[in-house]
C-alpha positions, 0 to 999 in steps of 0.5 A, a space after each residue: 903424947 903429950 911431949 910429941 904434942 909440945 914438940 910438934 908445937 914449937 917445930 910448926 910455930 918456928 916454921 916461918 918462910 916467904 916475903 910477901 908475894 904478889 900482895 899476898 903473904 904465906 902465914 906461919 901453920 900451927 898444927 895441933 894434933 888431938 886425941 883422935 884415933 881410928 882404925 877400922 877392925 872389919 876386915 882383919 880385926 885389928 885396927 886399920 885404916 888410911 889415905 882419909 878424906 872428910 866432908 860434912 853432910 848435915 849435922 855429921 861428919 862423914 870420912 873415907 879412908 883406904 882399908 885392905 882386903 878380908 882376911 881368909 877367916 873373916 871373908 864374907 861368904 858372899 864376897 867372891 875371891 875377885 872382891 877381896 881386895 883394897 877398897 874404901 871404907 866409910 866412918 861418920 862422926 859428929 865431933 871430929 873425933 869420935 868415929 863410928 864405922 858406916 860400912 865399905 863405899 858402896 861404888 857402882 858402875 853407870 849401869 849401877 852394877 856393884 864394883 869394888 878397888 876404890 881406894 884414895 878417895 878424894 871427896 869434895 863437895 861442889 858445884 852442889 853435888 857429893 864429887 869423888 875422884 879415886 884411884 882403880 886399876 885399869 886393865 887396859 893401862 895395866 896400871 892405877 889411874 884416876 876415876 870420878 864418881 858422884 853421890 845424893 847421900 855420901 854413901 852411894 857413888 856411881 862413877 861417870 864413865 866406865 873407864 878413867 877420867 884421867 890417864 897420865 901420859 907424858 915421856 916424863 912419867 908412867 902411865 900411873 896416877 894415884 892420890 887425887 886431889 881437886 881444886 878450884 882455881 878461877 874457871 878451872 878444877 885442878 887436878 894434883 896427883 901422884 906418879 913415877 918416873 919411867 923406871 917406877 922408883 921416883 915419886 913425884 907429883 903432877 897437875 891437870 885441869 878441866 873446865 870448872 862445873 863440866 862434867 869432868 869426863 875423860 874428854 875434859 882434862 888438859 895435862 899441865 905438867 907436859 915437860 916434868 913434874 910439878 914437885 919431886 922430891 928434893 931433901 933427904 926427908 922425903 926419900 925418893 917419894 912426894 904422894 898425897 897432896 891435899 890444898 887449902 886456900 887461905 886469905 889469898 894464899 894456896 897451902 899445898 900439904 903433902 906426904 914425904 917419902 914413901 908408906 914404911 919408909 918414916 913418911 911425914 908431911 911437908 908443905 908449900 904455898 902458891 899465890 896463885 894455885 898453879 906454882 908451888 914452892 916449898 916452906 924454908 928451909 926444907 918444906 917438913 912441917 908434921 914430923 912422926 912422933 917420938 920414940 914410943 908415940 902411936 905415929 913414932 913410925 909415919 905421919 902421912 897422908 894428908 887431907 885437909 878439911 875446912 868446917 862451915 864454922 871456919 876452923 880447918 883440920 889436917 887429917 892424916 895417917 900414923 903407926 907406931 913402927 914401920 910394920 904398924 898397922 894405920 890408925 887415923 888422926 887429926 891436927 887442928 890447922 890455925 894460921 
């Protein structure tokens, strides 16, 4: 561990890039992973858990986080065969590091009906409501698309419509859209997410936006990335895949961190800046700024997915997920972001 840490140290401080741009200038990122670990062991009894998101509620930390089905001998005898499948899982923490396992999301429907399949959770507090924008599959589009639900207590969401709030449509791309993330921009909330080309090889990345403190409803979205994608991938790192964007804006400065390449492919995390959260453009040379570890380390396989979460106190973590090998299992982590 501690030569990936030394490693990871020198790779980020030397990751310097841009002149200054419309008074506003891009700050080298130091990453500074911890001795963080989680897996969740309820469904298969080993260790998984992947795509985190984090908020804090109160004196605690609360992170959701993908975790795949039951397996056959540890299958509640309560949960029907439709059931068991991805869904979300909660953990809370008081320390950013220690976490404990709270239960699966509880998701309803807008008549309060139990419904299940909610994975990638964004979860982000705003407009002073628990906000989560997740993806699902959708029958009718044959295919996963973004959903949008609310909660009191960051345990209970219920969704506020009965069918996505965005579907992807363009010539460009599948009527896919998965990772979601959200952000505010001046008057608007924009919505980045993942999709594929028409052949569904490509990975790429596209944006939305709808009427900051509307009720974010199907009706609400506008696509901008009408003509292509807002990133794809480009160098050899990234493979035939950019997924799970997560942003964070710093004096001025928009930092986009993403996953490169796609899940048992080596993912790692790149990143790009905006100064003004709509145009992004990767950090020289080649956008890569959170390689996976060296041979032997517990993430030697991937550091993907990211989220970024910023604490009252003003510190600012990058969680994200690791394993060991390609065929690992995920496990969690965290760096510490200093600019």
């Amino acid at each position: 561990m501690k030569n990936f840490r030394v490693a990871a140290l020198v790779i980020l401080a030397l990751a310097t890039w841009g002149a200054k741009l419309q008074g506003a200038t891009p700050r080298k990122v130091v990453l500074e992973p911890l001795e963080m670990r989680y897996g969740d062991t309820v469904r298969t009894g080993i260790p998984f858990a992947k795509d985190p998101t984090v908020i804090r509620l109160g004196k605690k930390y609360y992170m959701y986080y993908s975790i795949p089905a039951y397996s056959p001998e540890r299958l509640p005898r309560e949960t029907a065969a439709l059931q068991n499948g991805w869904n979300a899982g909660i953990a809370r923490s008081e320390d950013l590091v220690h976490w404990e396992r709270v239960g699966d999301l509880d998701l309803r429907d807008t008549k309060g009906e139990r419904i299940w399949g909610a994975v990638a959770p964004c979860v982000k507090r705003f407009g002073g409501k628990i906000h989560m924008f997740y993806q699902r599959y959708w029958k009718k589009a044959g295919n996963n698309n973004i959903w949008h639900a609310v909660s009191k207590d960051g345990i209970t969401f219920y969704n506020t419509a009965d069918e996505p709030i965005f579907v992807m449509d363009a010539p460009w791309a599948l009527n896919r859209s998965i990772d979601a993330e959200v952000y505010r921009v001046k008057d608007r909330l924009i919505l980045l997410f993942a999709t594929r080309d028409p052949e569904g090889k490509v990975q790429m990345l596209g944006m939305a936006h709808a009427p900051y403190r509307s009720d974010y409803g199907p009706d609400k979205w506008t696509l901008d990335s009408t003509d292509g994608p807002l990133m794809k991938p480009d160098y050899e790192w990234e493979g035939h895949c950019i997924e799970a964007p997560t942003v964070l804006k710093y004096k001025g400065v928009w930092y986009l961190f993403y996953a490169g390449a796609y899940n048992h492919e080596r993912q790692q995390i790149g990143l790009a800046t905006s100064t003004d959260g709509i145009h992004f453009s990767r950090i020289a040379p080649e956008g890569l700024v959170f390689p996976a570890g060296e041979e032997g380390t517990w993430n030697h396989g991937e550091s993907g997915h990211p989220g970024i979460f910023r604490d009252r106190d003003g510190k600012i973590y990058l969680f994200f997920q690791g394993k060991a090998s390609l065929k690992g299992n995920y496990r969690l982590s965290v760096c510490r972001v200093r600019f």
